[in-house]
BADRENTOR-725251 format. One record per residue (C-alpha): x, y, z; residue in one letter. Coordinates in steps of 0.02 Angstrom, whole numbers, padded with zeros to 5 digits, always signed. Example, Ala and Ser with C-alpha at 12.3 -4.5 7.8 and 13.67 -1.06 7.14 Angstrom:
BEGIN
+00615-00225+00390A
+00684-00053+00357S
***
This chain:
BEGIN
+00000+00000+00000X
+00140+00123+00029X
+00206+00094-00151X
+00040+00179-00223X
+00104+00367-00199X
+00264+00333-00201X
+00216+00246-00405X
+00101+00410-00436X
+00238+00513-00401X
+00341+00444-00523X
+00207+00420-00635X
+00178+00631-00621X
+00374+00661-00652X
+00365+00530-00814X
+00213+00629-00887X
+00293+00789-00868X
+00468+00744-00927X
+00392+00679-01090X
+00287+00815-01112X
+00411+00956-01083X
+00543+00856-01192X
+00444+00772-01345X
+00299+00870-01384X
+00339+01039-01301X
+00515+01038-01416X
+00397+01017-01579X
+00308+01174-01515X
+00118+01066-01516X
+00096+01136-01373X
+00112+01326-01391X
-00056+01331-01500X
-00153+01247-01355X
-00074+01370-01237X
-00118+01526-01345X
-00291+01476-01377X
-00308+01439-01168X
-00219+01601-01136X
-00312+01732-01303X
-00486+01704-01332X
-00558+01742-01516X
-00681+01852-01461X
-00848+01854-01500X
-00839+01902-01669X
-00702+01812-01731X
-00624+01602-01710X
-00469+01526-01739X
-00417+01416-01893X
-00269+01327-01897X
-00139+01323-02047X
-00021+01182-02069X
+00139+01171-02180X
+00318+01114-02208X
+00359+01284-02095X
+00237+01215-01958X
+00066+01264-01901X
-00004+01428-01893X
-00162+01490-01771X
-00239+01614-01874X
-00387+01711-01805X
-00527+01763-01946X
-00653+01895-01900X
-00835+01815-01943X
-00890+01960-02037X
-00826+02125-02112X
-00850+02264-01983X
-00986+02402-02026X
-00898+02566-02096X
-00884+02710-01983X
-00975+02888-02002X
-00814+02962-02064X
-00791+02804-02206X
-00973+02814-02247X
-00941+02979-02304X
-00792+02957-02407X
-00876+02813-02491X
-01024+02901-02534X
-00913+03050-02619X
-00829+02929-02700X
-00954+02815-02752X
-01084+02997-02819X
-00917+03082-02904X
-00821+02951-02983X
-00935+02928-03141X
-00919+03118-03198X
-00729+03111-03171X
-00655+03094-03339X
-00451+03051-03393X
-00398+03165-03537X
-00253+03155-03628X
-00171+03273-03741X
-00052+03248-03884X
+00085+03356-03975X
+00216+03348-04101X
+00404+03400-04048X
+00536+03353-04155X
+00689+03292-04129X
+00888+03329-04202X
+00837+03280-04369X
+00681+03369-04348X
+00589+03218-04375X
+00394+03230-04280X
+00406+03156-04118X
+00213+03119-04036X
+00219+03184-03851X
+00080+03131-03732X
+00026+03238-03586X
-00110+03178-03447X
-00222+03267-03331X
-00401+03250-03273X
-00595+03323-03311X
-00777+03309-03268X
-00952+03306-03362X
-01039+03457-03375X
-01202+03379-03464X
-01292+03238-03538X
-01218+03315-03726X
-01026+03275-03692X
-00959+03445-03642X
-00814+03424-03514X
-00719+03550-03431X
-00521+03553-03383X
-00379+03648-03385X
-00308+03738-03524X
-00137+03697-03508X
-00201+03505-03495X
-00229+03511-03684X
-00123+03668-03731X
-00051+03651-03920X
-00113+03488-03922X
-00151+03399-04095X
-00269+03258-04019X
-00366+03249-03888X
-00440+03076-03801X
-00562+03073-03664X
-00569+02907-03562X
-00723+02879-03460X
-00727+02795-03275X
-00811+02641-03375X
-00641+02629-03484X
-00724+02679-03652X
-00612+02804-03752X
-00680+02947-03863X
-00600+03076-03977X
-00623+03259-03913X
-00646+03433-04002X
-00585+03573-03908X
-00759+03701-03902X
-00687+03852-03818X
-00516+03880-03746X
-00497+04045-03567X
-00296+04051-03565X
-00326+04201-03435X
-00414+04077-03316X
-00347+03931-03363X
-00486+03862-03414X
-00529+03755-03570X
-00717+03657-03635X
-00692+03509-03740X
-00844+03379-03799X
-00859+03208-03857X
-01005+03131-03962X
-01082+02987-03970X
-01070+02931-03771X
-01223+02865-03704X
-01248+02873-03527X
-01155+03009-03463X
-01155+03063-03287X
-01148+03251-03264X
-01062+03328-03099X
-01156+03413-02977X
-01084+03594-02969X
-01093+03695-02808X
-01076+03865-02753X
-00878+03961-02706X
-00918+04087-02646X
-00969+04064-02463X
-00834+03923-02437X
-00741+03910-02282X
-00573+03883-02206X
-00581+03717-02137X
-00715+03627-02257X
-00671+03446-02288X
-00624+03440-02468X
-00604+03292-02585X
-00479+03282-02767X
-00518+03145-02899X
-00412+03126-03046X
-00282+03046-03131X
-00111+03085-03027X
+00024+02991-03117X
-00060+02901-03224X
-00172+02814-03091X
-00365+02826-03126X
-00495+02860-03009X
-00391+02896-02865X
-00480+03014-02724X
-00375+03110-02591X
-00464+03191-02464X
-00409+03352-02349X
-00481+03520-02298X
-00474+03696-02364X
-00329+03775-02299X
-00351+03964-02373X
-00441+04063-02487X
-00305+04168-02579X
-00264+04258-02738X
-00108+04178-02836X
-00023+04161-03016X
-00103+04019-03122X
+00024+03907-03221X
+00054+04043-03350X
+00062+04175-03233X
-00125+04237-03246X
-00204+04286-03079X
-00335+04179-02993X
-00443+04282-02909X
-00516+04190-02735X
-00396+04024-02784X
-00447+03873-02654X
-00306+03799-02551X
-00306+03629-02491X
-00188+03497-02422X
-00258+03371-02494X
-00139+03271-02609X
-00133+03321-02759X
+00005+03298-02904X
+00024+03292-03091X
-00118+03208-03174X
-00228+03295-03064X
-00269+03465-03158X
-00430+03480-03238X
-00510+03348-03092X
-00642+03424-02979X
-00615+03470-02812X
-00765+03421-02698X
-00871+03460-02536X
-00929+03345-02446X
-01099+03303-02542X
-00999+03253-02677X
-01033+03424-02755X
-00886+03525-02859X
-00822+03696-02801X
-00670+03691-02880X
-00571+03643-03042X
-00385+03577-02975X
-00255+03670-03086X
-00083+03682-02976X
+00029+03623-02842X
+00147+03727-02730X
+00327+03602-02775X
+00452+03696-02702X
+00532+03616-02894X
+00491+03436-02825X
+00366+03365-02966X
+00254+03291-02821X
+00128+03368-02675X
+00201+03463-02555X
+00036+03476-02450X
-00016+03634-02538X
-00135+03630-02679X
-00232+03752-02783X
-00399+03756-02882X
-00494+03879-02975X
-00680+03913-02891X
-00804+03827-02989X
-00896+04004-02991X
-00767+04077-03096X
-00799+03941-03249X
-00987+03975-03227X
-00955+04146-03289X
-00841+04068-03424X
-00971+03931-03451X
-01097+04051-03491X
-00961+04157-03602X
-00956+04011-03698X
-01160+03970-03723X
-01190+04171-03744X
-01051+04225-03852X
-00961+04069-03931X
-00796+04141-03822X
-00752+04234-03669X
-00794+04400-03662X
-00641+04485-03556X
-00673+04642-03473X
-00578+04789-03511X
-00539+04992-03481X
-00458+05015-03634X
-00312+05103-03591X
-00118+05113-03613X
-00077+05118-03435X
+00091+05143-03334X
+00115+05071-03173X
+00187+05207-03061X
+00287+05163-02891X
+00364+05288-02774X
+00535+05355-02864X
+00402+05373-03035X
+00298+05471-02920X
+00415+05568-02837X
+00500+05616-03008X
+00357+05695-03093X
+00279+05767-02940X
+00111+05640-02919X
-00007+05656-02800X
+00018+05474-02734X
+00177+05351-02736X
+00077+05212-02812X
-00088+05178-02955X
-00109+05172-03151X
-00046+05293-03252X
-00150+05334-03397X
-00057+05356-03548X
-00187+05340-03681X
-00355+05310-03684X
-00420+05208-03838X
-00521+05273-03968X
-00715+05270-03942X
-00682+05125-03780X
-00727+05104-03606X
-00627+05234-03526X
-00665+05376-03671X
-00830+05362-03637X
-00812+05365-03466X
-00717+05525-03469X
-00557+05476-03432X
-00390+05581-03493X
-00230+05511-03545X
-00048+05593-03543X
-00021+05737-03664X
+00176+05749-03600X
+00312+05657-03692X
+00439+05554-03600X
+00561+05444-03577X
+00563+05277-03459X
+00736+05222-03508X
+00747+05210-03687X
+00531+05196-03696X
+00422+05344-03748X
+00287+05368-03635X
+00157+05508-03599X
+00142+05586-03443X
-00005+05701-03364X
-00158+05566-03376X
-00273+05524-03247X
-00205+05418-03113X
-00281+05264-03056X
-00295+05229-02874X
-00427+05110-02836X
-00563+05004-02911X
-00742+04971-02825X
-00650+05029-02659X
-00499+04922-02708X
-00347+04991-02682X
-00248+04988-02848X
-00043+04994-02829X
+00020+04890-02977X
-00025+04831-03138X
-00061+04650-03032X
-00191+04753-02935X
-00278+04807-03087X
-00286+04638-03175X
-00365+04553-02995X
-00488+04653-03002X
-00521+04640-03165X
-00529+04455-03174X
-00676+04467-03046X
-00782+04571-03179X
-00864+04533-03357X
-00885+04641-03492X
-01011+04755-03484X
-01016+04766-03301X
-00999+04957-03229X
-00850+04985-03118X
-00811+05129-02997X
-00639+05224-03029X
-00561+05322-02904X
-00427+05438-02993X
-00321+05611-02972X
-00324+05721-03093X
-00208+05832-03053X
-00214+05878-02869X
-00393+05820-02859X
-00448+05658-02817X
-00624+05595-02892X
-00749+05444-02930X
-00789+05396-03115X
-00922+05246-03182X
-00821+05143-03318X
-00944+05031-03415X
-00804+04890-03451X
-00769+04847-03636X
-00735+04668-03693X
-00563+04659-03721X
-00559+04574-03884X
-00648+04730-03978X
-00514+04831-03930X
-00323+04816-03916X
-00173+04940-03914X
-00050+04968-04035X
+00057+04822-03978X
-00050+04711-03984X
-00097+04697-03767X
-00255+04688-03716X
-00296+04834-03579X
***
């Protein structure tokens, strides 16, 4: 009777020596010990994986979990925008030494304006292009004719014919946006299709466009945007446009750097309806030869104010002429340039201040032909308010050729 414990005892050791040297040195028991020591959860088990390498405990969730608020959201951007996003791209002749032709491509992005196959995009997307090919979200590829072309905005409206079932963007209102405003870009950054980015607006700001034309009330985001995206929409968070992407802030890097601009969508309505009205855009303008005049100008030939527009010449029978507006009657010199001195000088706009030639042209920008503008001159010594009705640009040009 006294051999029983003393023959459990040893039966205990035996047990544990085999299992700590035979199966715990072929590592069967580590699964058994992970699945006593991690449970699966509730919505997920275990399934087990066996190989030459060993066996593997994976755990599998049940079902895929329900999308957030937040991912709801982008989805439903994605899933209402996508179809109206269009790939365009352009393509030149260069030529090379032996000035044989040499096809170059370019790529960049656009989106449906209507059911009749008018797109909008950047100019400089399709700039000196010989062909143009639009490439829907469904893959199908059609030949485009450029309609109407806005080089001062940047703007350009091609169509194609013949595509059934097209999906028109939603456009929305820029002028009440907000620093802040979650923002979405779709386009075709390097080539890739269909690829959204998402970020806020980071400023409202006037800049240079791509061939140094001002953007009046530009929308800056950070969200990513690179080349292949200009032309795309940039959206709000109904899916809705309120911009047209057209530049990145590089630093030289080809790439985002976090800083992204696009023209408000309220600035190609007014093109938009250029285009329907008149065939082209009607640009607004004073008709003038002006001179921009900083301090040492000013100081020189004893002006009233150190900054404005100098009036040199007012074109025949145009805006300012009729407006009342005098030009110089002095001959000069500005370096080896004639120019005439003793015009009206141009100091604001609407209540806008007006110091450069930069000044003139923002303000400008914001205003169509035919539109009547406040001027705020000197004449002399005497500072006064005249009503311009603004010209269209394109019935009248100076001597060299510039619009004014």
């Amino acid at each position: 009777m006294k051999l029983r414990p003393v023959l459990l005892v040893v039966l205990l050791l035996s047990g544990f020596y085999y299992l700590t040297t035979h199966v715990g040195s072929t590592g069967a028991i580590v699964p058994w010990l992970h699945r006593a020591a991690v449970p699966a959860g509730p919505n997920a088990s275990t399934a087990a994986v066996t190989g030459p390498l060993g066996s593997f405990e994976l755990t599998e969730a049940h079902a895929a979990p329900a999308y957030d608020t937040e991912e709801q959201q982008n989805i439903a951007v994605y899933k209402k925008a996508l179809p109206s996003v269009v790939n365009i791209t352009s393509t030149a002749v260069a030529f090379d030494f032996f000035y044989g032709p040499v096809p170059q491509q370019g790529q960049g992005s656009g989106f449906i304006l209507d059911k009749q196959g008018h797109i909008l995009t950047n100019n400089h997307v399709i700039d000196n292009a010989q062909r143009v090919e639009v490439t829907l979200y469904d893959k199908h590829k059609y030949k485009a004719t450029v309609v109407g072309v806005d080089k001062g905005h940047d703007l350009a409206l091609l169509q194609i014919a013949n595509a059934p079932n097209l999906e028109p963007a939603t456009l929305a209102e820029s002028q009440s946006l907000i620093v802040g405003q979650r923002v979405y870009a779709i386009g075709n950054p390097f080539g890739l299709s269909g690829t959204m980015t998402r970020g806020i607006i980071s400023a409202i700001r006037s800049i240079r466009g791509p061939q140094g034309n001002p953007i009046e009330d530009a929308i800056q985001t950070d969200a990513s945007v690179n080349p292949g995206n200009s032309g795309g929409p940039l959206l709000n968070s109904r899916g809705e446009v309120i911009g047209i992407t057209t530049l990145i802030a590089s630093n030289g890097a080809d790439q985002s750097s976090g800083i992204g601009f696009a023209i408000p969508i309220n600035t190609a309505k007014a093109v938009i309806a250029d285009f329907a009205k008149y065939g082209r855009v009607r640009r607004p303008s004073l008709d003038i030869v002006p001179l921009p005049i900083g301090p040492d100008i000013a100081e020189q030939i004893g002006l009233p104010a150190d900054y404005g527009i100098l009036v040199q010449r007012v074109l025949p029978g145009g805006a300012a002429e009729k407006a009342g507006l005098k030009g110089g009657t002095q001959r000069a010199y500005q370096g080896n340039i004639p120019v005439m001195l003793g015009g009206d000088l141009i100091v604001a706009m609407d209540g806008q201040e007006i110091t450069n030639a930069q000044d003139l042209s923002a303000v400008m920008t914001s205003h169509r032909a035919g539109d009547e503008v406040t001027i705020s001159i000197f004449r002399g010594r005497k500072r006064m308010d005249l009503k311009v009705k603004l010209d269209d640009a394109t019935t009248q040009q100076d001597q060299t050729g510039h619009e004014t």
